[in-house]
DSSP file (Angstrom, degrees, kcal/mol; ACC not computed):
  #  RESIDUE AA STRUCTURE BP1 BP2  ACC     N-H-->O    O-->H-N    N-H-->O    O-->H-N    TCO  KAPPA ALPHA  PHI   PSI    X-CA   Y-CA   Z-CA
    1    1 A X              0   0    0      0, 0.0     2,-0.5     0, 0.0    79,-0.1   0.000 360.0 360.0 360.0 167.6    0.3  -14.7   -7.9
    2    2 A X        -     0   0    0     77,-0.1    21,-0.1     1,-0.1    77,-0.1  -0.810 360.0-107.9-119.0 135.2    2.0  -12.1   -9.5
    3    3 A X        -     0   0    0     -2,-0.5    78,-0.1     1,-0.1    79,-0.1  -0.316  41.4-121.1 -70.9 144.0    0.7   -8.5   -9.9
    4    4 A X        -     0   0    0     76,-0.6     2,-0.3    60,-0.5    79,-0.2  -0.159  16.5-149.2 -86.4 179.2   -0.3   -7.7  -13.8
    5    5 A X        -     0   0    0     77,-0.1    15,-1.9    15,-0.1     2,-0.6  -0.940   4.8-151.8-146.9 124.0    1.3   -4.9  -15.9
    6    6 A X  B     -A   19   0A   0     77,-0.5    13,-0.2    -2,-0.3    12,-0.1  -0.941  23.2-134.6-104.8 147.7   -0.7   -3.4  -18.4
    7    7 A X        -     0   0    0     11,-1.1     2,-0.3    -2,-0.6    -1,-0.0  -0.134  30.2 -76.1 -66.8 158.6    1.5   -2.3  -21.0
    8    8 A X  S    S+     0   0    0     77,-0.1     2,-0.2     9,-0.0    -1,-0.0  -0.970  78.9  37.2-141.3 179.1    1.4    1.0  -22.8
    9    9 A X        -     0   0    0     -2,-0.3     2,-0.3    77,-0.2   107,-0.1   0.327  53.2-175.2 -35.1 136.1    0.5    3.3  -24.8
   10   10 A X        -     0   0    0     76,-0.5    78,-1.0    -2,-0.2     2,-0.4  -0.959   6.6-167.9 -97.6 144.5   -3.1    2.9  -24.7
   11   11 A X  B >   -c   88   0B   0     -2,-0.3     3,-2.1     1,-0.3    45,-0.3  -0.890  31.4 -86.5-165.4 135.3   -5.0    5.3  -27.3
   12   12 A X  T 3  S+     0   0    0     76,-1.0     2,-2.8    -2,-0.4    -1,-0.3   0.031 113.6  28.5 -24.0 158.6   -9.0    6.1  -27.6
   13   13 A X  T 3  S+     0   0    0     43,-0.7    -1,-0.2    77,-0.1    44,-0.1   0.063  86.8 138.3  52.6 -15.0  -10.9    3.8  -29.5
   14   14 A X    <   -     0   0    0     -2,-2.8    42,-2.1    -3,-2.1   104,-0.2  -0.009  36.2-166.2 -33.5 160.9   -8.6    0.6  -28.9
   15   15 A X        +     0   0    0     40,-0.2    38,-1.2   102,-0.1     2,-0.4  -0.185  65.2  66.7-139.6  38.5  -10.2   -2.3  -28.3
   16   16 A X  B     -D   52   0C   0    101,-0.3    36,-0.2    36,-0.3     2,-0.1  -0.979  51.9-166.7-145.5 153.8   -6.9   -4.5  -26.9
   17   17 A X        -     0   0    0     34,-1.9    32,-0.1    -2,-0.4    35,-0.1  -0.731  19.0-140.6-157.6  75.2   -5.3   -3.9  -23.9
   18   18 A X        -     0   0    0     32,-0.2   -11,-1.1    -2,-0.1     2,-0.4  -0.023  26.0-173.0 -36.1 134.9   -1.8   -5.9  -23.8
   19   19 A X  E     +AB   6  49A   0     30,-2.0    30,-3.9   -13,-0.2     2,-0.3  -0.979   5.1 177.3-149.4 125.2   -0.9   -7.5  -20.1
   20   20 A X  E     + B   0  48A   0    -15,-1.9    28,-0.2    -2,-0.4   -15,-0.1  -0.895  43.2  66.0-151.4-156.7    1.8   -9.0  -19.0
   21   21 A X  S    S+     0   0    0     26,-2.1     2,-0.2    -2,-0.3    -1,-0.2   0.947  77.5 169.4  68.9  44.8    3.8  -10.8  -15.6
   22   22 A X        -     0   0    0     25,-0.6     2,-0.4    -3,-0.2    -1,-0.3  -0.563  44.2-128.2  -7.6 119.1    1.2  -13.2  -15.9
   23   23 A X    >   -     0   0    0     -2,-0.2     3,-0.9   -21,-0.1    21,-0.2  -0.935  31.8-125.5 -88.1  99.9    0.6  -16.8  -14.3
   24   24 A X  T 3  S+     0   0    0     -2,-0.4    21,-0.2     1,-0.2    -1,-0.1  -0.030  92.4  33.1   5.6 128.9   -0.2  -19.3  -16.9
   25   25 A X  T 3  S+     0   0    0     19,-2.5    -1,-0.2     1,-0.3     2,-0.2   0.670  99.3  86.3  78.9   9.6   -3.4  -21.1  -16.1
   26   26 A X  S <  S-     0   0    0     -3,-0.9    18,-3.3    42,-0.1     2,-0.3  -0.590  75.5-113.2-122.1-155.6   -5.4  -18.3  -14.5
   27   27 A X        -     0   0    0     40,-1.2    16,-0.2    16,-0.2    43,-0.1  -0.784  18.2-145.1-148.7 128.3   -7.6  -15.6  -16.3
   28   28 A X        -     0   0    0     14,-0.5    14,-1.9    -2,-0.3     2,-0.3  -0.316  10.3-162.3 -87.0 148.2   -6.9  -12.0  -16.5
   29   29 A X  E     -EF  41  65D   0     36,-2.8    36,-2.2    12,-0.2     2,-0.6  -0.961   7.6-150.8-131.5 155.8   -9.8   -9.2  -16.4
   30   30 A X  E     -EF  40  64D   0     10,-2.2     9,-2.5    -2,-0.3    10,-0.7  -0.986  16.6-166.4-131.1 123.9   -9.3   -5.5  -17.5
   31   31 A X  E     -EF  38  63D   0     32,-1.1    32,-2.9    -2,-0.6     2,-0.2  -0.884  22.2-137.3-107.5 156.7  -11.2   -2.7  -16.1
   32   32 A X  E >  S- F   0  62D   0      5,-0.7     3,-1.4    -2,-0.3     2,-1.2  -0.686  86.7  -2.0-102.0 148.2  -12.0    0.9  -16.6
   33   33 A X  T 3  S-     0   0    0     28,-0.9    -1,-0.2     1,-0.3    29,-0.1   0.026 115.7 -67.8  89.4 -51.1  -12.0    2.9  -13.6
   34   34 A X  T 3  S+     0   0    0     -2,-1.2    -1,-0.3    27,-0.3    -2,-0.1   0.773  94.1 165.7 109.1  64.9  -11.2    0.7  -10.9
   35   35 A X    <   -     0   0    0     -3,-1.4     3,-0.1     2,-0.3    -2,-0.1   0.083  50.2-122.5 -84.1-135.6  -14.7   -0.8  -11.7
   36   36 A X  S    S+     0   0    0      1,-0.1     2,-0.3    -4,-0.1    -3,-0.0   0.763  90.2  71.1-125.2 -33.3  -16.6   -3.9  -10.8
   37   37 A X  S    S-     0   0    0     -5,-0.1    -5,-0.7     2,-0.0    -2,-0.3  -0.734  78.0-130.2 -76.0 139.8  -17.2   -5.1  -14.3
   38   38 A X  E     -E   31   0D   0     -2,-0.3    -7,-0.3    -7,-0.2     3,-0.1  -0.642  15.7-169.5 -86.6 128.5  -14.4   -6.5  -16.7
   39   39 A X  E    S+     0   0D   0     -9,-2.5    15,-0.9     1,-0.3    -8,-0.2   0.145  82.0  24.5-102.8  21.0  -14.6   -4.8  -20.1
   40   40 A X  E    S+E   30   0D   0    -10,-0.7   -10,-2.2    13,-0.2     2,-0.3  -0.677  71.7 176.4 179.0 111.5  -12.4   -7.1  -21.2
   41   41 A X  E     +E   29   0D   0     11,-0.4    11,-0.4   -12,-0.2     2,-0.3  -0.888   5.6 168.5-129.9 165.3  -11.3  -11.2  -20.1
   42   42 A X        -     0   0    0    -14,-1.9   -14,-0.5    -2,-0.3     2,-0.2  -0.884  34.3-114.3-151.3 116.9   -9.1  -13.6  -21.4
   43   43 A X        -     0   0    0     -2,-0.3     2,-0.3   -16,-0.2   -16,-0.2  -0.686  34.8-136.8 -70.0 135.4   -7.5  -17.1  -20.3
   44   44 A X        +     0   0    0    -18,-3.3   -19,-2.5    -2,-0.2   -18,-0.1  -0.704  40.8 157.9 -98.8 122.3   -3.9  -16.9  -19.9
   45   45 A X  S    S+     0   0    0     -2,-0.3     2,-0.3   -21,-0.2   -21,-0.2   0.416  75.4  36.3-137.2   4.0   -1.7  -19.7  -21.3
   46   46 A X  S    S-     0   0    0    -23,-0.1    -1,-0.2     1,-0.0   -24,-0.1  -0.957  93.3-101.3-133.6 164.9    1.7  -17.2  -21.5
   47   47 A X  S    S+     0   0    0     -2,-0.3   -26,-2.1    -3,-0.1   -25,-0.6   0.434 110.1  47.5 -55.9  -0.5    3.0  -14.4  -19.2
   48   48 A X  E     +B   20   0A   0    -28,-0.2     2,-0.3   -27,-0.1   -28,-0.3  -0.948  61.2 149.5-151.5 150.1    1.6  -12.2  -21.8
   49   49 A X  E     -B   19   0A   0    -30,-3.9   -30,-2.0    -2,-0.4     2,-0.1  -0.995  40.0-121.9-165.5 137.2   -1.5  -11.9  -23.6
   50   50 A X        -     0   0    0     -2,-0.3     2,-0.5   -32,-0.3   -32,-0.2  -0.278  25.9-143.6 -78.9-174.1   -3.5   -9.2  -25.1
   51   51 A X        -     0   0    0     -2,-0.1   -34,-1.9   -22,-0.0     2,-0.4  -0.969  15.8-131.5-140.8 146.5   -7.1   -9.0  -23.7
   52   52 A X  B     -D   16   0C   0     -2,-0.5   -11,-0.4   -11,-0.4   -36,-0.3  -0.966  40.7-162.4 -93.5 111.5   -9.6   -8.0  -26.4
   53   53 A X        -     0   0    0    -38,-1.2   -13,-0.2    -2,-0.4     3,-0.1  -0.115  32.0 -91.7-114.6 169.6  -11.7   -5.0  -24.6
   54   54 A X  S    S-     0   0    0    -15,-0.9    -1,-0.3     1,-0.3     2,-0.1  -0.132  80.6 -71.8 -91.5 168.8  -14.9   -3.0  -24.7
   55   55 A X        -     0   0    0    -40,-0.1    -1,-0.3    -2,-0.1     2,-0.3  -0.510  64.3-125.9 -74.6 152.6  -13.7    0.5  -27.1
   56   56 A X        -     0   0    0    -42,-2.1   -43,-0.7   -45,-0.3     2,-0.2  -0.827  27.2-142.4-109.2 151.3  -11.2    2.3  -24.4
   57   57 A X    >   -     0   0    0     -2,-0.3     3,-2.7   -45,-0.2    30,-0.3  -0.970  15.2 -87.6-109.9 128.8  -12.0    5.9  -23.7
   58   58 A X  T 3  S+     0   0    0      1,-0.3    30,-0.1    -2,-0.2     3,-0.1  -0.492 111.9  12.9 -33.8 120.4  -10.2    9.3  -23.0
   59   59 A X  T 3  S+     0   0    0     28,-0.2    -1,-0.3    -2,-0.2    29,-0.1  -0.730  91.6 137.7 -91.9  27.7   -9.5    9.7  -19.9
   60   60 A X    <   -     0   0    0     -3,-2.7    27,-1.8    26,-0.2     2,-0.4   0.031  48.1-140.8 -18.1 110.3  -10.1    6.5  -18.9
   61   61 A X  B     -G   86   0E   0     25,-0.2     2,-1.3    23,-0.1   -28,-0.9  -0.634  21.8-154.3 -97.8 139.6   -7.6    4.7  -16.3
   62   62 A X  E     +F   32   0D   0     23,-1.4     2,-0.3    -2,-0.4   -30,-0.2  -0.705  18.7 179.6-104.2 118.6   -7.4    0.9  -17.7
   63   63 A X  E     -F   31   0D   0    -32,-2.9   -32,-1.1    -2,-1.3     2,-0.2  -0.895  10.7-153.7-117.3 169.1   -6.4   -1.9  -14.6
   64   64 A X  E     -F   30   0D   0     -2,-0.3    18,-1.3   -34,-0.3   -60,-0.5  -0.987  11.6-174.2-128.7 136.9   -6.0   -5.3  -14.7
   65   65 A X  E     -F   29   0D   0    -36,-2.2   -36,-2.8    16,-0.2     2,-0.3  -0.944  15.8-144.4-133.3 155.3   -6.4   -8.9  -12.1
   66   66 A X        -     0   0    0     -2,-0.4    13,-1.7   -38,-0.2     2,-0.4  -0.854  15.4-159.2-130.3 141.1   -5.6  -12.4  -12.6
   67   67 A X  B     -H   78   0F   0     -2,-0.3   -40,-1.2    11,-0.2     2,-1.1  -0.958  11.0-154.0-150.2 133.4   -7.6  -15.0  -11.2
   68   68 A X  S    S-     0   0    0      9,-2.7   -42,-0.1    -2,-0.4     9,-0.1  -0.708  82.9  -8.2-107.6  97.6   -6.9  -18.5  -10.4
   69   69 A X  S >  S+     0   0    0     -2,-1.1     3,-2.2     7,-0.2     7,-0.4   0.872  75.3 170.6  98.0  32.9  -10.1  -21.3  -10.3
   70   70 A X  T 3  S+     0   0    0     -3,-0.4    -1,-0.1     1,-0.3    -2,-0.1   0.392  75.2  59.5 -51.3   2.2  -12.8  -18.1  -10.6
   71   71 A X  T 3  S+     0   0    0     -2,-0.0     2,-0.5     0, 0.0    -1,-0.3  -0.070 100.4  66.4-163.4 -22.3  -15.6  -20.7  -11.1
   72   72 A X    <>  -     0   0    0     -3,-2.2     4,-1.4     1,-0.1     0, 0.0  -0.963  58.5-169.2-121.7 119.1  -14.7  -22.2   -7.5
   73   73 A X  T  4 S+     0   0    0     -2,-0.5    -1,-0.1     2,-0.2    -3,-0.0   0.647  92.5  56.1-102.1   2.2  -15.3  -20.0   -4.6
   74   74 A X  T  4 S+     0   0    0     -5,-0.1    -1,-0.1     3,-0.0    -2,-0.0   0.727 123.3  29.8 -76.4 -56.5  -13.1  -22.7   -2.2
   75   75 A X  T  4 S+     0   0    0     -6,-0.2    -2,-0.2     2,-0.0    -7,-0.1   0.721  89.9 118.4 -73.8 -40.0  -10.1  -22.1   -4.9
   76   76 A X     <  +     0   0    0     -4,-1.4     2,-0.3    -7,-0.4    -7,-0.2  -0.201  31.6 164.6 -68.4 136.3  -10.6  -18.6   -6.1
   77   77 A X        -     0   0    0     -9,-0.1    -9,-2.7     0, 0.0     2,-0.6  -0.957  19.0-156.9-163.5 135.2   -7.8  -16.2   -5.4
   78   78 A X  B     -H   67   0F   0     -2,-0.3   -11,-0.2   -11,-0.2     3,-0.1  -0.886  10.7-132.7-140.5 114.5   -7.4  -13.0   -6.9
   79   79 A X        -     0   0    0    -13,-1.7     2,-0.4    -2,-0.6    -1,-0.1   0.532  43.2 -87.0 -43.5-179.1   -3.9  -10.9   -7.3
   80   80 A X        -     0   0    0    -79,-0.1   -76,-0.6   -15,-0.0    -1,-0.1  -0.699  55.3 -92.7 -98.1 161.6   -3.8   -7.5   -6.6
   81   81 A X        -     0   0    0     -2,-0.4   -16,-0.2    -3,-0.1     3,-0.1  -0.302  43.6-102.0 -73.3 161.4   -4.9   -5.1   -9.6
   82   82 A X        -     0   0    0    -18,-1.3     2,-0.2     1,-0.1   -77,-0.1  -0.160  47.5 -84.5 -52.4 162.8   -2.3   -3.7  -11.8
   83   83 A X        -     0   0    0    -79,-0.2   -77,-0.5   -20,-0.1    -1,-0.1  -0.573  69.3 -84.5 -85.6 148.5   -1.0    0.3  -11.2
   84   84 A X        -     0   0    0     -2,-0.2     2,-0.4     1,-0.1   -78,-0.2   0.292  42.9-146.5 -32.8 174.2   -3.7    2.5  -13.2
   85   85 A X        -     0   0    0    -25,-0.1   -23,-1.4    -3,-0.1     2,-0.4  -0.900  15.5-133.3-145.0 140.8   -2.8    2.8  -17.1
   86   86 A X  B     -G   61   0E   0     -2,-0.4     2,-0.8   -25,-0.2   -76,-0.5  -0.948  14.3-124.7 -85.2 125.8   -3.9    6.2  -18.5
   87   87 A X        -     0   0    0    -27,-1.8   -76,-0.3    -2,-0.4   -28,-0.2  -0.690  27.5-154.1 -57.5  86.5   -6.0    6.3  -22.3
   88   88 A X  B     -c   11   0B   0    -78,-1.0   -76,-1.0    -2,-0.8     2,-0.7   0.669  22.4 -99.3  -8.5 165.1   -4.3    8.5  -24.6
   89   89 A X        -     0   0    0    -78,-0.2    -1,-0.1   -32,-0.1     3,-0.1  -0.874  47.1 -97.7-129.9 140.1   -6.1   10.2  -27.3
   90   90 A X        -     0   0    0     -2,-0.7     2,-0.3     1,-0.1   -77,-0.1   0.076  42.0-105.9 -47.4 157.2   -5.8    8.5  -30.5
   91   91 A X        -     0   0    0    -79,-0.1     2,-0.3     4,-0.1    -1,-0.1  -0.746  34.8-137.5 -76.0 135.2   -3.0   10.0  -32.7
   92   92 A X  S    S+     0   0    0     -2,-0.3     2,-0.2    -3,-0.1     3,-0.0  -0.977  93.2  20.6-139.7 132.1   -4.7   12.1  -35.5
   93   93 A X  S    S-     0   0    0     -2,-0.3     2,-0.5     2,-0.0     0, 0.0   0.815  97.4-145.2 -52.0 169.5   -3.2   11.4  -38.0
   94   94 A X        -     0   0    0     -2,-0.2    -2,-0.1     1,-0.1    -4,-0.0  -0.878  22.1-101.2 -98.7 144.6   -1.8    8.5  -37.1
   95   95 A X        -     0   0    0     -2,-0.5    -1,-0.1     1,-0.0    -4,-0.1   0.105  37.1-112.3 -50.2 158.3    1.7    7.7  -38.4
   96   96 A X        -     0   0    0      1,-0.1     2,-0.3    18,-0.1    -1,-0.0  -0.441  38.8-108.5 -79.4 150.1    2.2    5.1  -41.5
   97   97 A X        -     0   0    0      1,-0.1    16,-0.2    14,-0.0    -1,-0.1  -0.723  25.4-124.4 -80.7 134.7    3.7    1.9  -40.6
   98   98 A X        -     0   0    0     -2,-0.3    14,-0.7    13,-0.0     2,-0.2  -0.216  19.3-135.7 -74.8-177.7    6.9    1.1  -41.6
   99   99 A X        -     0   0    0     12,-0.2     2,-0.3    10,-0.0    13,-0.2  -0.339  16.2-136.6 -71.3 167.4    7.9   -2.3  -43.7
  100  100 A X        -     0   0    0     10,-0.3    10,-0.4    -2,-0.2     2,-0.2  -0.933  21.4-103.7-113.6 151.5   10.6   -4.3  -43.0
  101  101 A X        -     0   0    0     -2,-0.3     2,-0.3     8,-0.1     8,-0.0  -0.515  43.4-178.3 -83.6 155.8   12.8   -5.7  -45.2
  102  102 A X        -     0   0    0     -2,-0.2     4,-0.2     1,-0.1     3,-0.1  -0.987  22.6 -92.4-149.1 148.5   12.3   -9.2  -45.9
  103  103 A X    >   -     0   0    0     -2,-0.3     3,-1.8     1,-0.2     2,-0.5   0.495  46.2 -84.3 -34.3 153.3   13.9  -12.1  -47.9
  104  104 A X  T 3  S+     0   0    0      1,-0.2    -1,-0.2     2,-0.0     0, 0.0  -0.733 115.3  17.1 -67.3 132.9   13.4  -13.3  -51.1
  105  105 A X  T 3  S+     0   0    0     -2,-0.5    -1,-0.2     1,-0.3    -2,-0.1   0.360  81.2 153.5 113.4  32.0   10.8  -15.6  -51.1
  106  106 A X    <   -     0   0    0     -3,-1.8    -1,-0.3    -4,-0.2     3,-0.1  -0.244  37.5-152.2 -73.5 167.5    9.4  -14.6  -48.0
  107  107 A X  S    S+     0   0    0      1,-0.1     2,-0.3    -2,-0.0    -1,-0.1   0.356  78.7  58.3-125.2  -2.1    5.1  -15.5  -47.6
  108  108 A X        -     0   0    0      2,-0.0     2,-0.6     0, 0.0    -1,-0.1  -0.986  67.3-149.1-122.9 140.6    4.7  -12.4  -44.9
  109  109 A X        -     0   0    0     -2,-0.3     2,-0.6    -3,-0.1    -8,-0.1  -0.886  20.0-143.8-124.7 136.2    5.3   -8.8  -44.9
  110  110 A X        -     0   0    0     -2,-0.6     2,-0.4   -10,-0.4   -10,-0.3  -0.860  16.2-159.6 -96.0 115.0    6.3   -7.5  -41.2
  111  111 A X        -     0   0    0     -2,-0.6   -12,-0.2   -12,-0.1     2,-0.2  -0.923   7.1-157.6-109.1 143.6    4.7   -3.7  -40.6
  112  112 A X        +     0   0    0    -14,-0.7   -12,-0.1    -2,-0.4    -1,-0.0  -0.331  62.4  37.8 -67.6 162.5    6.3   -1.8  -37.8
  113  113 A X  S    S+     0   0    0    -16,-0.2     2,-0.3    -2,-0.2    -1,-0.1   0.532  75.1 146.0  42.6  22.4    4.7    1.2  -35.8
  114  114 A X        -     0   0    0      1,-0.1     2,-0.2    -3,-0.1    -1,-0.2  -0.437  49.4-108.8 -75.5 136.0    1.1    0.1  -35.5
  115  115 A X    >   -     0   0    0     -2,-0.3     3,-1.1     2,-0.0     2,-0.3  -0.460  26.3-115.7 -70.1 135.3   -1.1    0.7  -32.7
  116  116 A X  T 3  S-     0   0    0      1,-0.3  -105,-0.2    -2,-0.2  -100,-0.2  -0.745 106.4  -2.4 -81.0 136.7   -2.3   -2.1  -30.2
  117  117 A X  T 3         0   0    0     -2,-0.3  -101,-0.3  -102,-0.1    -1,-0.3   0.611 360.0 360.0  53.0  39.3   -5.9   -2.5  -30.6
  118  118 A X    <         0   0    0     -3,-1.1    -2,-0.1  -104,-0.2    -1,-0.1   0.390 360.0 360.0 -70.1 360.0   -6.1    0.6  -33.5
């Protein structure tokens, strides 16, 4: 299985924690610490998926594992964690999001520069 990557930035008060390099078909868990509990799981159905999380904290180190058949103790096999992630501290302020432009008669407006899990 393939060792996870959690993306960054990560920022105080998030509650998503983006991962990806990712197996299809298992389910990734995100931890604080290098603890024992998951603040955060997901089932994985692309190489990349946010994980919706417990609120992340300053100065928190965020990991991640992928786990194939966790429910099976015959099956279960479990990657090795992602490298440590640091939590930022939220930007205050934080910057406005841009727009994009978008067509006439478009049904969505696309914002730029947003925070994962703000």
């Amino acid at each position: 299985m393939n060792k996870p990557n959690v993306l960054q930035p990560l920022y105080a008060c998030g509650r998503v924690v983006p991962v990806d390099n990712l197996n299809p078909g298992t389910v990734v868990d995100v931890f604080r610490n290098s603890g024992s509990t998951p603040i955060g799981e997901t089932n994985v159905t692309q190489p990349w998926t946010p994980v919706v999380t417990a609120s992340l904290n300053q100065p928190d180190m965020v990991t991640a594992v992928q786990t194939v058949c966790p429910n099976d103790p015959g099956k279960k096999k479990v990657s090795p964690p992602s490298a440590a992630v640091p939590v930022n501290a939220a930007p205050n302020p934080p910057s406005p999001p841009t727009v994009e432009n978008y067509p006439v008669g478009a049904d969505a407006v696309v914002l730029d520069g947003l925070f994962v899990g703000g």
